[in-house]
C-alpha positions as CSV (number, residue, x, y, z in Angstrom):
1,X,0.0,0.0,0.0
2,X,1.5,3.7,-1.1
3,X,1.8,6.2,1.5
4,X,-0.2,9.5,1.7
5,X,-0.5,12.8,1.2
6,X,-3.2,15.1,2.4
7,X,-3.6,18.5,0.8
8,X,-5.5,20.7,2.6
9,X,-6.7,24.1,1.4
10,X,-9.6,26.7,1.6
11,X,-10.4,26.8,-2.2
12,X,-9.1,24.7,-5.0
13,X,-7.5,27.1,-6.9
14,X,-4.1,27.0,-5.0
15,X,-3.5,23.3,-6.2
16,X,-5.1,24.1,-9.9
17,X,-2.8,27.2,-10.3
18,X,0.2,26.9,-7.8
19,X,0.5,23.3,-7.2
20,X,-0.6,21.0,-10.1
21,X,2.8,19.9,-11.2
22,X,4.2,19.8,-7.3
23,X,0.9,17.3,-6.9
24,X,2.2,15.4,-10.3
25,X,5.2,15.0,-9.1
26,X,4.2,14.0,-5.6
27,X,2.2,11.4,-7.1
28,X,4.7,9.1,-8.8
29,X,5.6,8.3,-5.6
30,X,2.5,9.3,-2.9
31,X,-1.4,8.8,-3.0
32,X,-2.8,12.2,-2.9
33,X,-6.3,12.6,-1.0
34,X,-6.9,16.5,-2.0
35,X,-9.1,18.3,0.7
36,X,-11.1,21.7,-0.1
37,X,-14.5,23.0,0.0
38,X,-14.8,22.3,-3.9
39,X,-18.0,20.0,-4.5
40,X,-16.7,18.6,-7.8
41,X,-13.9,17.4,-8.6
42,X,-11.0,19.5,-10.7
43,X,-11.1,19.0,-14.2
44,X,-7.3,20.1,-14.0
45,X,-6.4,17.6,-11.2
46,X,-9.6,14.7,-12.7
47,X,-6.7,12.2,-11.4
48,X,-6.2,12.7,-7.9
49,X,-8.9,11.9,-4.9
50,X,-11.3,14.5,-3.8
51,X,-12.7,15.4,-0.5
52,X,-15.7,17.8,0.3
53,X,-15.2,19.7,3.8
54,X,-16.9,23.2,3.9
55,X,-13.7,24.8,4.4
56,X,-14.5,28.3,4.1
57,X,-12.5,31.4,3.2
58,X,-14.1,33.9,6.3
59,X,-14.6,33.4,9.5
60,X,-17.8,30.9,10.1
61,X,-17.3,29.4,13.7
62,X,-20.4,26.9,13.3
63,X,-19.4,25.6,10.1
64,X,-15.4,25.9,10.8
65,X,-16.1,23.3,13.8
66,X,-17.9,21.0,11.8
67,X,-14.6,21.5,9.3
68,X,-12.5,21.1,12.4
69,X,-13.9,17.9,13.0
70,X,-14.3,16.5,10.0
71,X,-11.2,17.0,9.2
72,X,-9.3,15.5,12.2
73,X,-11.7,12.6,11.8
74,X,-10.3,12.2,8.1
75,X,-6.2,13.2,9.3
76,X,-7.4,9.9,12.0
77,X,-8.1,7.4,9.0
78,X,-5.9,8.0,6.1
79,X,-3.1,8.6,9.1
80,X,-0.8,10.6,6.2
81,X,2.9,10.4,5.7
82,X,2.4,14.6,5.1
83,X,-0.2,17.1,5.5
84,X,0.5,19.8,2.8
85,X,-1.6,23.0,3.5
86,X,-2.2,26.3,1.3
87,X,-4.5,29.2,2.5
88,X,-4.7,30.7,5.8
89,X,-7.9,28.4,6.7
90,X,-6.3,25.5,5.2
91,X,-3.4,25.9,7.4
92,X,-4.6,26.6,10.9
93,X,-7.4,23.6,10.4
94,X,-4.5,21.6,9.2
95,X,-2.7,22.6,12.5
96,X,-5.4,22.3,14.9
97,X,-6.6,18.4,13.4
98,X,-3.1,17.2,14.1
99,X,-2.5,18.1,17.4
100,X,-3.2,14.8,19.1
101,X,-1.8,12.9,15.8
102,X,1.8,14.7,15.1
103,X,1.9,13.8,11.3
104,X,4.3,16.0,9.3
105,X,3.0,18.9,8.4
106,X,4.4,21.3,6.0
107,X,2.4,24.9,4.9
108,X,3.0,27.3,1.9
109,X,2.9,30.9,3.0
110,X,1.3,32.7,0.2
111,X,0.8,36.0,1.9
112,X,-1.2,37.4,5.0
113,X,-4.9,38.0,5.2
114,X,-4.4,40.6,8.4
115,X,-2.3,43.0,6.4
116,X,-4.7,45.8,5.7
117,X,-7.0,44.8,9.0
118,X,-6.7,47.3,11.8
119,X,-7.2,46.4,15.8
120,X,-8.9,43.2,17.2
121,X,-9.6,42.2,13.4
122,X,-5.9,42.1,12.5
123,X,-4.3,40.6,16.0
124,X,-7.2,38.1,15.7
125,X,-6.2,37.1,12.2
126,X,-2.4,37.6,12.7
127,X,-2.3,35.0,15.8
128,X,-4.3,32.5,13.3
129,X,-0.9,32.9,11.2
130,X,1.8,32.8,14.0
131,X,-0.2,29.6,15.4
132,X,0.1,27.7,11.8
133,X,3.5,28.9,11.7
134,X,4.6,27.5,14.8
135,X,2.6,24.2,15.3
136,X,3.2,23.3,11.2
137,X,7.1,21.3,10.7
138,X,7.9,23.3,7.8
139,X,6.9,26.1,5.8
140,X,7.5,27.5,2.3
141,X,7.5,31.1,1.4
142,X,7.0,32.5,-2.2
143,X,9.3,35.3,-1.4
144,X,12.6,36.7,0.5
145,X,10.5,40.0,0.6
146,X,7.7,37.8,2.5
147,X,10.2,36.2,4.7
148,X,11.7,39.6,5.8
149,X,8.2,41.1,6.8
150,X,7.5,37.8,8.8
151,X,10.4,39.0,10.6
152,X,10.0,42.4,11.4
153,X,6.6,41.2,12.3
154,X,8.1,39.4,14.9
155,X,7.1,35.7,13.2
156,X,9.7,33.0,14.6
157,X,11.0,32.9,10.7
158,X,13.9,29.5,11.4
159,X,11.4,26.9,9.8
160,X,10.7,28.7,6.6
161,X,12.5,28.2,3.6
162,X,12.7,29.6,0.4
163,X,13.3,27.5,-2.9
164,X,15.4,29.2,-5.1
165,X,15.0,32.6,-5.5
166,X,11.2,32.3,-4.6
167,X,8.1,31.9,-6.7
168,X,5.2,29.1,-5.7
169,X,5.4,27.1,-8.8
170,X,8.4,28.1,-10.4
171,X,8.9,29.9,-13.9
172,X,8.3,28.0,-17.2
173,X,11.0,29.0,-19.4
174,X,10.4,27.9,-22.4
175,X,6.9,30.4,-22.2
176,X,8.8,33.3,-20.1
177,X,12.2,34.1,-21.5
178,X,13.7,37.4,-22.8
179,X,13.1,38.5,-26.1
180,X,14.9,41.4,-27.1
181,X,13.2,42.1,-30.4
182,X,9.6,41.6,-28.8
183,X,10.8,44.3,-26.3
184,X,12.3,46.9,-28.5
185,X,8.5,46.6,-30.6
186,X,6.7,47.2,-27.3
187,X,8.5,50.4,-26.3
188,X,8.0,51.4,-29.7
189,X,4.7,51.0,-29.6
190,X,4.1,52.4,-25.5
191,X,6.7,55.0,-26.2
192,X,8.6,54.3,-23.6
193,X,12.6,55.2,-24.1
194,X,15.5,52.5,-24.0
């Protein structure tokens, strides 16, 4: 039997956009159970199994316990090799199911939801973040900028890591690659000076 991976996020759209080849990749080796509040299944990730828990994006305390328990109740069963979370929600749910479990737990930081929230409303949302960030075994950050403002934050910042130079899902090169011709006609045509 293949060990397992549990992705865990607020909305599908992380693991369509961000995390579809990361997933691929993860699969040759891993089972992937994918859980979000999506009620169909991807046609991007058609593949890989799907679980419905009404993770939502604000704050819903009735139905975020009834995610809460659902989802520690599903972390119990498939008893994963990894727990991969993406969104703030994602994350702290992630955290909070795994308590009494201690699976491996790694989170992508993909920037802050308290940023532009002022008083109660931001510490409220900021502890959320410094609670993922220290109960979770690793995390990933799309950015050195992001990393930096974790710390001057005051964010325990020794268990993130940054791949590269940054970037979720990396840069496809052979679609993003300079062109100096294509550049000199756009200036041309924008007016913009060498």
């Amino acid at each position: 039997m293949r060990k397992k991976i549990v992705l865990v996020s607020s909305s599908i759209m992380p693991f369509e956009v961000f995390l579809k080849d990361i997933i691929y990749s993860l699969s040759q080796g891993y089972e992937i159970i994918i859980i979000t509040n999506a009620k169909k299944n991807s046609e991007i990730l058609k593949e890989y199994s799907f679980t419905y828990i009404p993770i939502s994006r604000g704050i819903r305390f009735f139905y975020d316990l009834i995610a809460l328990i659902k989802l520690t109740f599903l972390i119990r069963e498939i008893q994963p090799s990894l727990i991969i979370s993406i969104t703030p929600k994602g994350g702290f749910l992630s955290v909070l199911s795994n308590i009494f479990f201690k699976f491996r737990h790694l989170h992508f930081i993909t920037g802050q939801n308290w940023l532009n929230k002022k008083g109660l409303k931001r510490l409220f949302f900021k502890t959320i973040d410094r609670v993922t960030l220290e109960r979770s075994n690793f995390q990933l950050s799309d950015s050195k900028s992001q990393i930096k403002f974790l710390d001057n934050e005051k964010f325990d910042i020794n268990k993130i890591k940054l791949i590269n130079y940054g970037s979720i899902c990396g840069v496809d090169t052979n679609i993003f690659k300079p062109d100096l011709i294509f550049k000199k006609k756009q200036r041309k045509v924008l007016e913009i000076k060498d």
